[in-house]
ROBAMAR-434739 format. One line per 4 residues: number of its first residue (from 1); for each residue x, y, z of C-alpha. Coordinates in steps of 0.25 Angstrom, whole numbers, plus 5000, padded with zeros to 4 digits. Example, Ala and Ser with C-alpha at 12.3 -4.5 7.8 and 13.67 -1.06 7.14 Angstrom:
<atoms>
1> 5049:4982:5031 | 5055:4996:5029 .
</atoms>
This chain:
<atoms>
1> 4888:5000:5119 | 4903:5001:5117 | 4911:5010:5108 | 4918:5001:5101 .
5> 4902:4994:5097 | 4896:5007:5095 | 4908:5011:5083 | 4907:4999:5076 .
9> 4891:5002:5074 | 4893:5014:5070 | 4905:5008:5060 | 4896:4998:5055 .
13> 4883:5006:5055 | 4892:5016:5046 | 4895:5005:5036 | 4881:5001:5034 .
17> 4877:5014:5031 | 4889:5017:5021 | 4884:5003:5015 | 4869:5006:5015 .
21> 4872:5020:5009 | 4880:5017:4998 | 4869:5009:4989 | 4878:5013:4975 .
25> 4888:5001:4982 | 4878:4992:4980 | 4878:4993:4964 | 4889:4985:4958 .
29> 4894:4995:4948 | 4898:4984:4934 | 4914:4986:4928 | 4913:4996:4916 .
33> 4924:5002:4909 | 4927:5017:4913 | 4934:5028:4907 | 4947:5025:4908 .
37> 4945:5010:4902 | 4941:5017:4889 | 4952:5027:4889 | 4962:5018:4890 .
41> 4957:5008:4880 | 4958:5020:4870 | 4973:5023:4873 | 4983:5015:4864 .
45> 4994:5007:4870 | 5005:5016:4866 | 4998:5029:4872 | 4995:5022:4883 .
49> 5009:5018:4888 | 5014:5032:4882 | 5003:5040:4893 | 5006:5045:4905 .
53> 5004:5035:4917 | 4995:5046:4922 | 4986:5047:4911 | 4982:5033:4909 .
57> 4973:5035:4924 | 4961:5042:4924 | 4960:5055:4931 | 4948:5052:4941 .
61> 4952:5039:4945 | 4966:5042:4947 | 4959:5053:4956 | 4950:5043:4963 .
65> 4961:5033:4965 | 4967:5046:4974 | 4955:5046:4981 | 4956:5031:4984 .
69> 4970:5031:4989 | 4967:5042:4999 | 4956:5034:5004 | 4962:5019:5004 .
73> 4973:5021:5012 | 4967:5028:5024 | 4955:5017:5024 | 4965:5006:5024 .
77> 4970:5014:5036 | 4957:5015:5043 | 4954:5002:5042 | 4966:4996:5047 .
81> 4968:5004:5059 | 4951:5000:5061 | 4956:4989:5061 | 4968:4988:5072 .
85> 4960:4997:5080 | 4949:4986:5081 | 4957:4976:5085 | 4966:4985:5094 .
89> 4956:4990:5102 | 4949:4975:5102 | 4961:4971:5111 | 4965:4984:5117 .
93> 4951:4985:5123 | 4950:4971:5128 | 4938:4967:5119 | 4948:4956:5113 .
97> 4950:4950:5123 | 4934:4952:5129 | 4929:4945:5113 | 4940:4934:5118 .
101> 4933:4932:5130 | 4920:4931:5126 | 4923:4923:5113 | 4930:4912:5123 .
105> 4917:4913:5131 | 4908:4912:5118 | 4915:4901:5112 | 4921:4888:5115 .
109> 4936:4885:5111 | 4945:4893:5110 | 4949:4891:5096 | 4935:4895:5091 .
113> 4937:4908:5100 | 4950:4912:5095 | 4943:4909:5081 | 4932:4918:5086 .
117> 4941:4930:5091 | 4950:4930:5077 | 4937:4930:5069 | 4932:4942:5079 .
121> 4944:4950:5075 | 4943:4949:5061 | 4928:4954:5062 | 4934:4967:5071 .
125> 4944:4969:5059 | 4934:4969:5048 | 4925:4977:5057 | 4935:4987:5058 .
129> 4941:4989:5045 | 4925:4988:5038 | 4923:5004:5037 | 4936:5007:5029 .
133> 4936:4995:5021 | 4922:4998:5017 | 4924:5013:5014 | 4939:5007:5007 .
137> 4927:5000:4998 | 4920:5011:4995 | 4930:5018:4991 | 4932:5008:4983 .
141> 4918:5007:4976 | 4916:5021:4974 | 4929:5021:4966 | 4924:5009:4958 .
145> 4935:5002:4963 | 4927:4989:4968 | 4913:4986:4962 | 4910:4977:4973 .
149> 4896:4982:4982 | 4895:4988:4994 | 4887:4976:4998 | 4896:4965:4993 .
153> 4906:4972:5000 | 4900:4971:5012 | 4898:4958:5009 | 4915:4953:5005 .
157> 4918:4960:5018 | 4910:4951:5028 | 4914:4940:5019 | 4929:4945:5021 .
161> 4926:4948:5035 | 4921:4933:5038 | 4931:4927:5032 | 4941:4935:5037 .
165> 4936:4931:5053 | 4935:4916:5049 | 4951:4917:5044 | 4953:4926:5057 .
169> 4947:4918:5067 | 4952:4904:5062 | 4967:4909:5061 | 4964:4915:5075 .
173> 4962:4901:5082 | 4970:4894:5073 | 4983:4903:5077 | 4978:4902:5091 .
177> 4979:4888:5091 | 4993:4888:5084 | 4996:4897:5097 | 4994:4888:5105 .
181> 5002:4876:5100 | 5013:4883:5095 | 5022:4897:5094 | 5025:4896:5081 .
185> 5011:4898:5076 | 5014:4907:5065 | 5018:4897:5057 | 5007:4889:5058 .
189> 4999:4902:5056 | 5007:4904:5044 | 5003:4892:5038 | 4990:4894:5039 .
193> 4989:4907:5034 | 4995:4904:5020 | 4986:4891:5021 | 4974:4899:5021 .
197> 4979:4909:5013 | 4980:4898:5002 | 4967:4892:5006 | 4960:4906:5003 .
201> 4967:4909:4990 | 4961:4896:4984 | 4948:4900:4989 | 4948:4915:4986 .
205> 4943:4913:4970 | 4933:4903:4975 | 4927:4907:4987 | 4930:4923:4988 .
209> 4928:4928:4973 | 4914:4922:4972 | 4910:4930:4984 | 4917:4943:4981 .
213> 4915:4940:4966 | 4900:4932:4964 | 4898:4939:4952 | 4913:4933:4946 .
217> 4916:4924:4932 | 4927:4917:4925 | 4934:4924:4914 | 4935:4917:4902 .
221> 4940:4928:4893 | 4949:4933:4905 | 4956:4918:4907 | 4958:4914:4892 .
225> 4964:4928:4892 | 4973:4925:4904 | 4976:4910:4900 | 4987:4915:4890 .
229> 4994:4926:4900 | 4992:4914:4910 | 5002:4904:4904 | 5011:4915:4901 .
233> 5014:4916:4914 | 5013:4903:4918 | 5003:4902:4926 | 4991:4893:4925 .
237> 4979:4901:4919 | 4967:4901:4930 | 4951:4905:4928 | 4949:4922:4928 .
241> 4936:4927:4936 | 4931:4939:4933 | 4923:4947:4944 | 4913:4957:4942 .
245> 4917:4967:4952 | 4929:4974:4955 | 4931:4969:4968 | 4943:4976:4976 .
249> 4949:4966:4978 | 4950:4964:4962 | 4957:4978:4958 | 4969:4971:4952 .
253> 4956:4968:4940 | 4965:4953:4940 | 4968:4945:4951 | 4974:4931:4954 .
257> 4965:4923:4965 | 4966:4909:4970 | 4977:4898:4972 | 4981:4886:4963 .
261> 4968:4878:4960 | 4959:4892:4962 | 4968:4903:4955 | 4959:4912:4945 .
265> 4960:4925:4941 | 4950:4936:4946 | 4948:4949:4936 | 4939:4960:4938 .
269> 4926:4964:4928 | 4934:4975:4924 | 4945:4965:4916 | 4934:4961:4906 .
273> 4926:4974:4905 | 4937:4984:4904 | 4952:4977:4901 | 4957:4974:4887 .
277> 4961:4961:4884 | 4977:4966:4884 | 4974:4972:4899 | 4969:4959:4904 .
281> 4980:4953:4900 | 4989:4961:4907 | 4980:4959:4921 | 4980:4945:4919 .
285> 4995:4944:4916 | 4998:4951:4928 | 4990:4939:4937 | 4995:4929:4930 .
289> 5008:4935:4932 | 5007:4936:4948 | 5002:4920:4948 | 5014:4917:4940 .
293> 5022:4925:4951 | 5015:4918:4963 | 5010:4930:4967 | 4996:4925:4973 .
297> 5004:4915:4981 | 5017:4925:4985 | 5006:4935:4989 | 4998:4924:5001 .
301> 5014:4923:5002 | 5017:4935:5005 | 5002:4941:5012 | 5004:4928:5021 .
305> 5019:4931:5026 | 5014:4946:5026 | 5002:4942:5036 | 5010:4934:5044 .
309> 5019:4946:5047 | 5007:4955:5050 | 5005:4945:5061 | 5019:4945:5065 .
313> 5019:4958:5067 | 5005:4960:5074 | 5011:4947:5084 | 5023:4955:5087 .
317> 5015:4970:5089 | 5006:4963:5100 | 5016:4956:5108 | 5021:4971:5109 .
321> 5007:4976:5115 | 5002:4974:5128 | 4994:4964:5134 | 4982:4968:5139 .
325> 4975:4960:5152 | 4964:4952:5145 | 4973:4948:5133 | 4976:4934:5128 .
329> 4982:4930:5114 | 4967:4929:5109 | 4963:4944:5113 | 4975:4949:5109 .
333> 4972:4943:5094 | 4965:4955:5094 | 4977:4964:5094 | 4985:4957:5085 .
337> 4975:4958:5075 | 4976:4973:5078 | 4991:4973:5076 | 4991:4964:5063 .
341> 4981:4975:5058 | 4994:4984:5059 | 5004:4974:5053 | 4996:4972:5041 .
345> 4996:4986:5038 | 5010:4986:5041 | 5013:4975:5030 | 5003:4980:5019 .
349> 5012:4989:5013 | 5021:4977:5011 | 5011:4967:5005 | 5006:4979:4996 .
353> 5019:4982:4989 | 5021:4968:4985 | 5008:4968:4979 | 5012:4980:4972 .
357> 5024:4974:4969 | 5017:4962:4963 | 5008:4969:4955 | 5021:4977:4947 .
361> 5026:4963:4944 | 5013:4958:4939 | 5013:4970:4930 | 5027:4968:4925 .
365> 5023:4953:4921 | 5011:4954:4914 | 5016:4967:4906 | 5028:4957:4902 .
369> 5019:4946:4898 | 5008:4953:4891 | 5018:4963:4885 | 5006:4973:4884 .
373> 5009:4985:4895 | 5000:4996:4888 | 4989:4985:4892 | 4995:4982:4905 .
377> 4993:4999:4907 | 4979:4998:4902 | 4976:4988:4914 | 4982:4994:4926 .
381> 4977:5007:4922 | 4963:5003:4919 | 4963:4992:4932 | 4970:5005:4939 .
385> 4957:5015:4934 | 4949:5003:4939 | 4954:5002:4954 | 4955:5017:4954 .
389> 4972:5017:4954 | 4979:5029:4954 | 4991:5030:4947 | 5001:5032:4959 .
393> 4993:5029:4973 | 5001:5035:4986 | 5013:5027:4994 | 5001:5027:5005 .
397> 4993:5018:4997 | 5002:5009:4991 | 5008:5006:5003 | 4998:5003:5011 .
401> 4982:5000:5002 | 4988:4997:4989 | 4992:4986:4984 | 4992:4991:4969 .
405> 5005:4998:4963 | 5004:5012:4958 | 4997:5010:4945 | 5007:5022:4939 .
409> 5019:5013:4943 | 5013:4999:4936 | 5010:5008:4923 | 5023:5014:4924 .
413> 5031:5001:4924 | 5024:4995:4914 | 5025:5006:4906 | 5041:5008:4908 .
417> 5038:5022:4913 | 5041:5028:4926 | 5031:5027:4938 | 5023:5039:4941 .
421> 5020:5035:4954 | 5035:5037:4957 .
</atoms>
């Protein structure tokens, strides 16, 4: 039995046992206003905009959210060197190039082999990063930040994982084929990519929410308020679903999805349970602001160009590497996988302060448009308390994890005030 074997049964024997012994993860815990919700419900509008920034948090979150940024940064480091070390070591120890060979062996064709190799590496990458991902949810859970169970976290991340070696191994064979009729292939490549990108926003509202989402329902109250603000901003008003768990992926509480025909609005649990009707209006002003910017589609835009840099760079690191005896371009996918690992946390702190960047302007447009910033404080501090926000999170988080600004600075120009985080 090999090393290499013998860690990853122990990795995944590890992750079973922390799944088997956290039975509290497999209780969904139902949205209920806390503390804080009351507390600011009871605070007039004029005290409210008078108080210190500082004030409006509540002292134990705030703490918590300090305990989270020490822990979110060095996971999102663990994971991605897991990660490059994974794939490094799969070529530099010449078991690329041996899965090469015996998927060549295996299969017939060598499109379905190359498919077969991509999707290979994908499932190496998951495997690697599945421990700090899964503590990084944890994390989460015990927080209260995602109501999502242990088991139905399991259950998104095979989902992910499949899906994810299907997308891998079929752009595989497909570059591979363009390779081989012409050197320009990154244009073609290019193309794809922002085709499947389009392909997949349409899909995501139909096929993803359900699954991540079963227990989901249309809005009524939360698209009739939303019609108004809509047309205002000159955007065709779309259906609102509201999800009953806080999933991760949902902390901004109110979220564009889906393309053209498939556009809707996706709001958390909390909006109904715990927002006034001013501090929705806010949150939905702010989507509807970003659809009437074309942000969804500047941001494939921009997420496509920055993933085609990643690859740029990853091309360009591996033709400075040396070649070892038993490499061919298919084995030494394996390495530029390793290296693309690299570029994209190279470039994250680039694609994260645009989303930043976006998020103040969505801020600025709804609080002009609904003229109602002591509301517009009530939301952000409430969804701030809600994710477990700190007022100012370190440079170290925000350039490289968060893709939030600094909730002190988004009160503090909406306010007029200076930013305490400055």
């Amino acid at each position: 039995m090999s090393l290499s074997f013998r860690i990853a049964r122990i990795a995944a024997t590890c992750f079973l046992f922390a799944l088997v012994l956290a039975p509290h993860a497999l209780f969904a815990r139902e949205f209920r206003p806390d503390a804080l919700d009351k507390q600011l419900n009871a605070i007039s509008d004029h005290r409210l905009l008078a108080m210190p920034i500082q004030r409006l948090l509540d002292p134990q979150r705030s703490a918590a959210a300090h305990r989270l940024l020490r822990w979110r940064l060095p996971l999102w480091i663990l994971a991605t060197a897991a990660e490059f070390i994974a794939l490094f070591y799969l070529w530099n120890s010449g078991n690329a190039a041996r899965l090469r060979d015996l998927l060549r062996r295996k299969i017939r064709g060598d499109a379905v082999a190359e498919f077969a190799m991509g999707a290979s590496l994908v499932l190496v990458l998951r495997l690697a990063g599945l421990i700090p991902n899964y503590a990084q949810y944890r994390l989460d859970r015990d927080l209260g930040r995602s109501e999502v169970l242990g088991a139905q976290w399991l259950w998104i991340w095979l989902l992910g994982t499949i899906t994810a070696m299907l997308v891998g191994g079929a752009l595989l064979a497909v570059v591979f084929r363009l390779l081989a009729r012409t050197k320009r292939w990154y244009v073609p490549t290019a193309a794809i990519l922002a085709i499947a990108a389009f392909v997949g926003g349409m899909l995501y509202p139909v096929v993803v929410v359900p699954v991540l989402w079963p227990h989901e329902e249309r809005s009524v109250q939360l698209a009739t308020e939303n019609r108004a603000l809509a047309t205002a901003f000159d955007v065709v008003p779309v259906p609102v679903r509201v999800v009953q768990a806080d999933y991760a992926g949902l902390s901004e509480r109110v979220v564009a999805a889906g393309i053209f025909t498939t556009r809707e609005i996706l709001a958390s649990l909390s909006i109904e349970r715990a927002y006034s009707f001013r501090e929705r209006a806010f949150l939905l002003a702010r989507v509807d602001a970003m659809l009437a910017a074309r942000m969804p589609v500047r941001r494939t835009a921009i997420d496509l160009l920055l993933v085609l840099l990643g690859v740029s760079l990853a091309v360009v690191l591996s033709e400075r590497l040396g070649v070892r005896r038993d490499d061919d371009p298919l084995a030494r996918v394996a390495l530029l996988a390793a290296l693309l690992v690299l570029a994209y946390a190279a470039i994250a702190p680039v694609d994260l302060a645009m989303r930043r960047s976006a998020a103040i302007a969505s801020d600025a447009a709804a609080v002009a448009m609904t003229h109602d910033p002591a509301a517009a404080v009530r939301a952000l501090v409430r969804q701030g308390d809600h994710r477990v926000e700190g007022l100012c999170p370190g440079a170290a988080a925000l350039l490289l994890v968060d893709p939030h600004p600094p909730l002190g600075e988004r009160i503090a120009l909406i306010e007029g005030r200076p930013d305490p985080c400055r």
